[in-house]
C-alpha positions, 0 to 999 in steps of 0.5 A: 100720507101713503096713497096706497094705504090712504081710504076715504070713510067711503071706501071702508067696506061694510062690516070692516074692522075699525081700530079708534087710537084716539084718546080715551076722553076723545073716544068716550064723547063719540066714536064708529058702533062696532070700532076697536079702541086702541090709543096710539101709545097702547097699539105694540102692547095691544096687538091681541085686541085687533083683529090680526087676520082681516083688513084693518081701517084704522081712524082717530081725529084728523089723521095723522095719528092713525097715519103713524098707527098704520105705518107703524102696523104695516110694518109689522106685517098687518094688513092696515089702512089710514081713513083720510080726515079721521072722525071728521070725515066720518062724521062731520064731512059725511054725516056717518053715525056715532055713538057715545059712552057717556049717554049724552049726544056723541061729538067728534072731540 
């Protein structure tokens, strides 16, 4: 991973745009309030749905396809940032807030 483009979840500043590109199932079991879902296969066709002209923290469950999504967004000219240790970190590591879309406990899937 690129240092330069690599943030832990502490270092994502409040209000910031989070972009999800992890699976539908993974996102509807439990995901960051406020975040953007855009699965990974769907971002070049999705561009319309981010946020083009701020910092964009892009996250899925581990890292490494959010890894992809920012080289990949960088690229291409967007501002985008890789948050080290995905859902896990947020979550699981940090204790960070999700919610869910079933109304059941939300889980990092």
């Amino acid at each position: 991973m690129d240092e330069e483009t690599t943030v832990t979840v502490n270092d994502i500043p409040e209000g910031a745009a989070i972009i999800d590109v992890r699976e539908d199932d993974e996102w509807e079991a439990g995901h960051i309030e406020g975040a953007i879902h855009v699965p990974l296969g769907e971002l070049p066709s999705r561009l319309d749905d981010l946020p083009l002209d701020d910092d964009m923290y892009v996250v899925c469950r581990t890292g490494g396809r959010s890894n992809r999504a920012v080289a990949w967004l960088n690229q291409n000219g967007f501002d985008a940032f890789n948050v080290d240790g995905g859902m896990g970190s947020w979550n699981l590591d940090h204790g960070k807030p999700i919610v869910s879309e079933t109304g059941e406990e939300p889980w990092v899937k």
